[in-house]
C-alpha positions, 0 to 999 in steps of 0.5 A: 500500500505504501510506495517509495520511490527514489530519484535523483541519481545519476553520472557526476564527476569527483568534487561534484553534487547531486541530489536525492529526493525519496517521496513516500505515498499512500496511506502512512499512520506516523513516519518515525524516521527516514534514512538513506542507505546505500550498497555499492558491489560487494560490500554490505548495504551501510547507512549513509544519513537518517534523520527521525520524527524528531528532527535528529540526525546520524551521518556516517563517518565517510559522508559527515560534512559532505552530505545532508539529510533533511526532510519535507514532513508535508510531503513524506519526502526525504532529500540527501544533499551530496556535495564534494562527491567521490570516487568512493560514493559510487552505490546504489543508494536506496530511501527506507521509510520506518513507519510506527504502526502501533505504540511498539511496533515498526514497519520498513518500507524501502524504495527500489534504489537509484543509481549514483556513479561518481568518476574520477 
C-alpha cells in the first residue's frame, strides 16, 4: 500500500553534487524516521544519513560534512544533499521509510534504489 520511490541519481564527476529526493505515498499512520542507505558491489548495504520524527540526525563517518539529510514532513519526502562527491560514493543508494504502526511496533518500507556513479 505504501510506495517509495527514489530519484535523483545519476553520472557526476569527483568534487561534484547531486541530489536525492525519496517521496513516500499512500496511506502512512506516523513516519518515525527516514534514512538513506546505500550498497555499492560487494560490500554490505551501510547507512549513509537518517534523520527521525524528531528532527535528529546520524551521518556516517565517510559522508559527515559532505552530505545532508533533511526532510519535507508535508510531503513524506526525504532529500540527501551530496556535495564534494567521490570516487568512493559510487552505490546504489536506496530511501527506507520506518513507519510506527502501533505504540511498539515498526514497519520498513524501502524504495527500489537509484543509481549514483561518481568518476574520477
Amino acid at each position: 500500500q505504501v510506495r517509495v520511490v527514489e530519484s535523483g541519481g545519476g553520472l557526476v564527476q569527483a568534487r561534484g553534487s547531486l541530489r536525492l529526493s525519496c517521496a513516500a505515498s499512500g496511506s502512512i499512520f506516523s513516519i518515525n524516521a527516514m534514512g538513506w542507505y546505500r550498497q555499492a558491489p560487494g560490500k554490505q548495504r551501510e547507512l549513509v544519513a537518517g534523520i527521525t520524527s524528531g528532527a535528529g540526525t546520524d551521518y556516517a563517518d565517510s559522508v559527515r560534512g559532505r552530505f545532508t539529510i533533511s526532510t519535507d514532513n508535508t510531503k513524506n519526502t526525504v532529500y540527501l544533499q551530496m556535495n564534494s562527491l567521490k570516487p568512493e560514493d559510487t552505490a546504489v543508494y536506496y530511501c527506507r521509510i520506518r513507519e510506527r504502526t502501533g505504540p511498539v511496533t515498526l514497519y520498513d518500507y524501502w524504495g527500489q534504489g537509484t543509481q549514483v556513479t561518481v568518476s574520477s
